[in-house]
N, C-alpha and C positions, 0 to 999 in steps of 0.2 A: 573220451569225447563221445557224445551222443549228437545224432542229427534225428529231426523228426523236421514234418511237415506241415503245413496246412495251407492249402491251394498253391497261389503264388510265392511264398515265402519258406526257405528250410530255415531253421530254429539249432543253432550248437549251441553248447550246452558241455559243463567240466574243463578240461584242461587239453588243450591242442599238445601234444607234445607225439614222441616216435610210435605211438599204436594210434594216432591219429588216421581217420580212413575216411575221405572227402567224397569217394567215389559214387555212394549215395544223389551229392547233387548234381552227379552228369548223367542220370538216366532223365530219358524224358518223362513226363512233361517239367522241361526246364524251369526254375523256381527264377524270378526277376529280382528278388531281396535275398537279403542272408543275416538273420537277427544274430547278433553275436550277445548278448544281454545275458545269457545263459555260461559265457566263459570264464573262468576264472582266471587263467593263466597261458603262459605260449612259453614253451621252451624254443632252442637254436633248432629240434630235430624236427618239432608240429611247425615251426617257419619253412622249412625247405619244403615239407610235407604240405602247405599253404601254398608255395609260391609253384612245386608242381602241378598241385591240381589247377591254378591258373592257367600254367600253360596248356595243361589241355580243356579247360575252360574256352579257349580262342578269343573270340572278337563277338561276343554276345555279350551284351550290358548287362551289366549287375548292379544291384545296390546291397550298400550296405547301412542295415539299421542297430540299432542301441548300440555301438561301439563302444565296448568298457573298457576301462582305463588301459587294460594289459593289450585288447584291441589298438586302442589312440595312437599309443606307444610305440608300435610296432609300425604304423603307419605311418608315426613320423620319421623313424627311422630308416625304413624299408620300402622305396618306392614303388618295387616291382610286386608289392600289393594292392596294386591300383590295374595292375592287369599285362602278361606278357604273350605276344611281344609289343602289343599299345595299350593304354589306358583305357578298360572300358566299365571301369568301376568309380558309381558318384556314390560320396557319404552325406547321408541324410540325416543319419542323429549319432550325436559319440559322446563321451563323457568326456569334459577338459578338466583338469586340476586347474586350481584355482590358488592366490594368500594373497592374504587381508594384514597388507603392510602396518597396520595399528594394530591389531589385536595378536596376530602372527595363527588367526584361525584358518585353515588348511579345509576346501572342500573341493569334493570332483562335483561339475556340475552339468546338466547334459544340455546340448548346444543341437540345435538343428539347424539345417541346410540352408534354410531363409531366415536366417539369426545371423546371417553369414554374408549370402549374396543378394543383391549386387555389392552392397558394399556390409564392412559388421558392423549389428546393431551396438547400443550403447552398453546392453543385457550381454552380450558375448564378450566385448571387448573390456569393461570393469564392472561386473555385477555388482549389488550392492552385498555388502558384507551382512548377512545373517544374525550377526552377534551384535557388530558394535555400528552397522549400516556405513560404514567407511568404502570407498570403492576398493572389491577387491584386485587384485593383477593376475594374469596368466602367468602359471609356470616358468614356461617357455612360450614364447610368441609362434614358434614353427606348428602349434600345433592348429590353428585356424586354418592353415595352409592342408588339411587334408578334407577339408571342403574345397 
């Protein structure tokens, strides 16, 4: 896993797993986003590795931008990615998986934060299908839920 910079926001990048080292983003000056766009993959050892550097994260807000599907994933699974020991992490853009009950075409499609709230747009909740323009369905519905 690589992290880089640039002002406000640190950029990971490859694959979170057990040589995973977050430490980077707790030097100041504190980055406000965390683009995950750049990950490919999260094994069980870069979760733990994730969910320590939270705890010593604390109670300083973070966002999280471009959440790729192995990101999403892991979000809906794993709540204590959202911040311990409270919440203080909001998601701004992530990729959802998506199928197109008629054609059975299968895409991740990237959803932002006000796609979402106050209430999901029609573009979040069944985009139109690409191929055959049929609405497509969420995966799973839980994963709206990490907005």
């Amino acid at each position: 896993m690589d992290i880089s910079r640039v002002k406000e926001t640190a950029f990971i990048s490859g694959v979170i797993d057990e040589s995973s080292d977050f430490s980077p983003i707790l030097l100041p000056p504190w980055p406000a986003n965390i683009d995950f766009s750049g990950v490919q993959r999260v094994n069980s050892i870069g979760l733990r590795t994730w969910m320590l550097f939270l705890t010593k994260w604390g109670d300083k807000p973070l966002n999280y931008l471009n959440c790729t599907t192995s990101i999403s994933d892991q979000l809906v699974m794993v709540p204590a990615l959202f911040g311990i020991p409270k919440k203080v992490v909001k998601v701004l853009s992530a990729m959802i998986s998506y199928d197109c009950p008629k054609c059975k075409h299968a895409e991740d499609l990237m959803i932002k934060y006000d796609n979402v709230h106050p209430v999901p747009s029609p573009e979040a909740l069944a985009p139109k299908c690409r191929i055959c323009f049929h609405e497509m369905e969420l995966v799973d519905a839980g994963y709206l839920s990490i907005f």
